[in-house]
N, C-alpha and C positions, 0 to 999 in steps of 0.2 A: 392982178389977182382974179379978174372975172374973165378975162381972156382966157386963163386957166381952165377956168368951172366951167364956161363956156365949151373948150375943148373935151372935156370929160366929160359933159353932158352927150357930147356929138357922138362920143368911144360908146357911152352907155345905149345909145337908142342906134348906130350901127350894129352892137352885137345883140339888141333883142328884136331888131329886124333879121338879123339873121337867123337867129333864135327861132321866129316866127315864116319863115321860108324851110327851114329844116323842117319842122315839126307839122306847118300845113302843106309841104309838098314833098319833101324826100321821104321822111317817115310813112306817108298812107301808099306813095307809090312802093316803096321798098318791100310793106308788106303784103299792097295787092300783086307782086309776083312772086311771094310766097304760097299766099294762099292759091294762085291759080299754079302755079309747079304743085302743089298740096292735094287739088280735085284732080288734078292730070293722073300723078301719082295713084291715089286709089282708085281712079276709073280702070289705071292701066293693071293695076293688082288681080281687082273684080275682074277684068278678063283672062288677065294671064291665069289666074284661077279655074275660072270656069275654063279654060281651055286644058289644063292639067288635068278636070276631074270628068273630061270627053262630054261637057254640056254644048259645048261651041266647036266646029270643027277645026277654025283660025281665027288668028288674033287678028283685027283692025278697027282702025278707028274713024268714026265718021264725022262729018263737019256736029252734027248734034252732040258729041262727046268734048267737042272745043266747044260748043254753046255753053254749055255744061261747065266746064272750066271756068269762062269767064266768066259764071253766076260768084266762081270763089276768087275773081281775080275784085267782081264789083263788091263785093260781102267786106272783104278783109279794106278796101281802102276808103268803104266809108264806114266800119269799125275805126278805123285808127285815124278817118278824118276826126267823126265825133270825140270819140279819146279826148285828143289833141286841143279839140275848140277848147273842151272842159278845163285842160291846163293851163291854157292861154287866156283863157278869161274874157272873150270878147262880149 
């Protein structure tokens, strides 16, 4: 009988180990390339924009416009790290 409990103890703290891999690594990365396709997205709006309404002569992008980006790639996965810690409970 505790050989038993013993093995569903093991089943229990394998799936909240996994549980806790999900949730402090796939989840914050998943969303920081969200968020960084997200700043890319309206940097590339804001230009195509201003290039429609003849403020800019052409559309490009310079390494400061991907600086930019990862501000929302860093934003969004330590949002959803902290999230995360709070549900976890550490």
């Amino acid at each position: 009988m505790s050989h038993i409990l013993k093995n569903e103890l093991r089943e229990e703290q394998k799936l909240e180990g996994k549980f806790k891999i999900k949730a402090l690594l796939l989840e914050p990365l998943v969303a920081s390339i969200i968020g960084f396709l997200l700043f890319v997205t309206v940097i590339f709006f804001v230009k195509f924009l201003s290039y429609m309404l003849n403020f800019q002569p052409n559309i490009y992008f310079d390494k400061y416009d991907f600086y930019l980006s990862s501000l929302g790639l860093v934003l969004a996965f330590a949002i959803r790290l902290i999230d995360n810690l709070k549900k976890v409970n550490y």
